[in-house]
VEXDREN-2710 file (C-alpha; in Angstrom, 1 decimal):
% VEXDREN-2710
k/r/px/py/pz
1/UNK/-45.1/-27.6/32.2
2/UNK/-41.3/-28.0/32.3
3/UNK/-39.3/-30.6/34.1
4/UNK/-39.1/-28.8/37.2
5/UNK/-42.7/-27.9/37.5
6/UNK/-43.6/-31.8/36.7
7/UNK/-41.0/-32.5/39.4
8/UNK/-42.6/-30.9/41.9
9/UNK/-45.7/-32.1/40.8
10/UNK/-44.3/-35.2/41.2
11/UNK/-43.1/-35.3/44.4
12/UNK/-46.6/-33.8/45.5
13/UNK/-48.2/-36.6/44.4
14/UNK/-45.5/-39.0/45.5
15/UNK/-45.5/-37.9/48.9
16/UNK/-48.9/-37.7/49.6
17/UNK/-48.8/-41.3/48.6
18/UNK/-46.2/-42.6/50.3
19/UNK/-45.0/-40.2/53.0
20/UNK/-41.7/-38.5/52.8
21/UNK/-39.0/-41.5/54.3
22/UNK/-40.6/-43.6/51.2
23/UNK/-40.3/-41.5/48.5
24/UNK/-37.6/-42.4/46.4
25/UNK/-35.8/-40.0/43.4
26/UNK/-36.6/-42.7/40.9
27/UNK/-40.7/-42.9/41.8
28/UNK/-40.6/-38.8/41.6
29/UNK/-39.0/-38.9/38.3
30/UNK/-41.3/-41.5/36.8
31/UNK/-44.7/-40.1/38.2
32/UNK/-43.2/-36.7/37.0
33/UNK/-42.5/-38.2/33.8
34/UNK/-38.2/-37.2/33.7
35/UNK/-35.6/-38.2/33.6
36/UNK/-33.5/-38.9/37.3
37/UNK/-31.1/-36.5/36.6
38/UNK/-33.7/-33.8/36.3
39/UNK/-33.7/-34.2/39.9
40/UNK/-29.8/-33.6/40.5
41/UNK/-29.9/-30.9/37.5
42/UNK/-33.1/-28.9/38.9
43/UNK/-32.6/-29.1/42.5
44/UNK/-29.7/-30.6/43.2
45/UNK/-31.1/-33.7/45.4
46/UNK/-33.9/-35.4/46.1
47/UNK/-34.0/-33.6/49.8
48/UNK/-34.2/-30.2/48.1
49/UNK/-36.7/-31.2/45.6
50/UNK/-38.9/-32.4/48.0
51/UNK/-38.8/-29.4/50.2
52/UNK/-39.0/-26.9/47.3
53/UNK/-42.3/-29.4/46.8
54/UNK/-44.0/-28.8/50.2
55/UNK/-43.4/-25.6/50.3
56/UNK/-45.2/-24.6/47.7
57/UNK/-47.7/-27.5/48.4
58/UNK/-48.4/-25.7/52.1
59/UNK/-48.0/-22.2/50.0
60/UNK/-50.3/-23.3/47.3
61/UNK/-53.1/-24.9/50.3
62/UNK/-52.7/-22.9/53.3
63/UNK/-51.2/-19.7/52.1
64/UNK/-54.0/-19.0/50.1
65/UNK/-56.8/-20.3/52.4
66/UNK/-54.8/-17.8/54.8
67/UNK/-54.6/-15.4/51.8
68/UNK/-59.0/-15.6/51.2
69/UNK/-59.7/-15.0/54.9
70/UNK/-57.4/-12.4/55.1
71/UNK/-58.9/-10.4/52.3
72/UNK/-62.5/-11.2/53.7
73/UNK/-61.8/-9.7/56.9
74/UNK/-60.0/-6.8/55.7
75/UNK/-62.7/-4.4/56.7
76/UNK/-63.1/-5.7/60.2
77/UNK/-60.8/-4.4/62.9
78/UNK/-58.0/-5.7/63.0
79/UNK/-58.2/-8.0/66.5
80/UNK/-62.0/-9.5/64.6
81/UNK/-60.3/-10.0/61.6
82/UNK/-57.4/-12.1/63.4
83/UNK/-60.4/-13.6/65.5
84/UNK/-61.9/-14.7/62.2
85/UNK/-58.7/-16.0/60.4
86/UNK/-57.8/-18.3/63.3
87/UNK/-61.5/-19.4/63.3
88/UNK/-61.2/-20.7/60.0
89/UNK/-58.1/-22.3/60.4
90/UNK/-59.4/-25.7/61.4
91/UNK/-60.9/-26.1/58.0
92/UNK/-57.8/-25.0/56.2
93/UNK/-55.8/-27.2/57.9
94/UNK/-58.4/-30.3/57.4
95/UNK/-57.9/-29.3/53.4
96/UNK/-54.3/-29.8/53.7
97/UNK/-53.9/-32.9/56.3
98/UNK/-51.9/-34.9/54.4
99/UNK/-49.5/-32.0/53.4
100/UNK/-49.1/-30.9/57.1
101/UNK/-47.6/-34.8/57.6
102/UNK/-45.4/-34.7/55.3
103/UNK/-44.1/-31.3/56.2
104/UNK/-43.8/-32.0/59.3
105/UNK/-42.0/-35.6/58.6
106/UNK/-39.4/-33.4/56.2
107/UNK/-38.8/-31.0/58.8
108/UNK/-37.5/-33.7/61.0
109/UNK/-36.0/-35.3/58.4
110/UNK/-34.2/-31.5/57.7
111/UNK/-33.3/-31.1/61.2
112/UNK/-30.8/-34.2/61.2
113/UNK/-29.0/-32.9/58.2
114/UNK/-27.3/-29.7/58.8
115/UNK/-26.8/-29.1/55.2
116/UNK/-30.0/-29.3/54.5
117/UNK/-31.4/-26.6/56.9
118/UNK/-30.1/-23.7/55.0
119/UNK/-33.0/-24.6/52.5
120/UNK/-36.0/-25.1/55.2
121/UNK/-34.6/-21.8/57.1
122/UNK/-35.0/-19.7/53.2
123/UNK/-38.7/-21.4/53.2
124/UNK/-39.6/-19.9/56.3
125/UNK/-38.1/-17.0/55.7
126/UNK/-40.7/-17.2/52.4
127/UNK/-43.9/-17.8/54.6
128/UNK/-43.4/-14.6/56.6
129/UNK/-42.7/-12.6/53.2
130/UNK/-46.3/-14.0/51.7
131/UNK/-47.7/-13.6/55.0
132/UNK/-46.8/-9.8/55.0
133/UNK/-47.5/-9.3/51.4
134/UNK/-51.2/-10.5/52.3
135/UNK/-51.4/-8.0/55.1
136/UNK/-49.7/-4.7/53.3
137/UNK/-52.4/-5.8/50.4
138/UNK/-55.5/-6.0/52.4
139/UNK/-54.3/-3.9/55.4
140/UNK/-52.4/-0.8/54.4
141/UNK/-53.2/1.2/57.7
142/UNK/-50.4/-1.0/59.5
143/UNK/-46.7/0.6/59.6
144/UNK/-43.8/-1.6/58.3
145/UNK/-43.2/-2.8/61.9
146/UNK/-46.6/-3.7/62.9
147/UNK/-47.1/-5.5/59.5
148/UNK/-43.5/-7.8/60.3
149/UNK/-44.5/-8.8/63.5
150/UNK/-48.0/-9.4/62.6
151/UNK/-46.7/-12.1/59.7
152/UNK/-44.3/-13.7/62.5
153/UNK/-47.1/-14.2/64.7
154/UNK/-49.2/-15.8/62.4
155/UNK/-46.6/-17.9/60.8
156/UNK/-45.9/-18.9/63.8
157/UNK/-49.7/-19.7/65.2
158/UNK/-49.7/-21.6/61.3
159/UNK/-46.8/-23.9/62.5
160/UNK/-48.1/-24.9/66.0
161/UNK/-51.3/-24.9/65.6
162/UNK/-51.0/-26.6/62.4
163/UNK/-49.6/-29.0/64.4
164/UNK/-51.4/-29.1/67.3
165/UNK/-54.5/-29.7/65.0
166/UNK/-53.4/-32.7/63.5
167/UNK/-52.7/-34.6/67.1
168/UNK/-56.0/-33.1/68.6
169/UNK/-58.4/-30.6/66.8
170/UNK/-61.4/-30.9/69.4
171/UNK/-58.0/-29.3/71.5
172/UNK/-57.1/-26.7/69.3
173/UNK/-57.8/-22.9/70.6
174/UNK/-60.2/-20.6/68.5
175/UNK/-59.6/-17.6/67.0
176/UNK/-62.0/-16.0/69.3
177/UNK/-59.8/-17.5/72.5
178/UNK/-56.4/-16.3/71.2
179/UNK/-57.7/-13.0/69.9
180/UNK/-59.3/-12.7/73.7
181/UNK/-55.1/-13.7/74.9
182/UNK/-53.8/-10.8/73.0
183/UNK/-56.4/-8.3/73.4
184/UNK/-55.5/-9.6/77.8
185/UNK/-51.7/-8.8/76.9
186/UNK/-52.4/-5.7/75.3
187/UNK/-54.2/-5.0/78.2
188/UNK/-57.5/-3.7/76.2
END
């Protein structure tokens, strides 16, 4: 690996340990193994790195749990198939726990600097590309349109259900419930 692959790798590991307000540049550069002006030189700051890091932590664990059940279900139709997904959410999420925290503790951390938005607005603009990319893959039926909104609703159902799992997963709707919601709005 180069630096900035053992950065990130750093910062993974540093902020699983320690949580994102107690991660410090100088413990990401010696668990990664660099130099501190790697940091600065790579990414900029410390903020970016560690963005850049959970979003391809939360790529890495949940875009490709996503990624599997997508592909699995690709023969179903397509309300069972977003029935299954969500049902196998839970477990997903339970795999990535301590990513989900951290995410979730940068975000706030994002939202109170301005600056730094720009760079958690261009990582969600990346989770709706992957999530498309996985649905024009395993479901090439869908037009263009169907296939964009499809992504936004799911990236969005990843976010708060994400979420709401972590506070309460006996809580947390199934993917047989929300499939049921749609298929209601649809009117089906």
């Amino acid at each position: 690996m180069g630096n900035r692959e053992d950065l990130l790798a750093g910062a993974r590991r540093v902020i699983v340990e320690r949580g994102v307000a107690k991660a410090t540049a100088r413990d990401i550069a010696a668990e990664a193994g660099v130099s501190l002006a790697a940091i600065g030189y790579h990414f900029g700051s410390k903020e970016a790195l560690i963005t850049a890091a959970l979003a391809e932590s939360l790529s890495d664990g949940i875009g490709d749990g996503m990624e599997a059940v997508v592909g699995e279900t690709a023969g179903m139709p397509l309300v069972d198939g977003f029935a299954a997904l969500w049902n196998r959410m839970p477990e997903v999420f339970a795999e990535n726990r301590e990513a989900l925290i951290a995410s979730l503790e940068n975000t706030v951390r994002v939202l109170r600097d301005p600056e730094a938005t720009s760079g958690l607005a261009a990582a969600v603009g990346e989770g709706y590309l992957g999530i498309a990319e996985q649905l024009r893959e395993n479901r090439p039926e869908l037009s263009a349109a169907d296939v964009d909104a499809i992504a936004k609703l799911d990236f969005a159902l990843v976010q708060s259900l994400g979420i709401l799992w972590l506070v309460d997963p006996e809580r947390l709707p199934s993917g047989d419930e929300l499939a049921r919601a749609i298929s209601a709005i649809a009117g089906e």
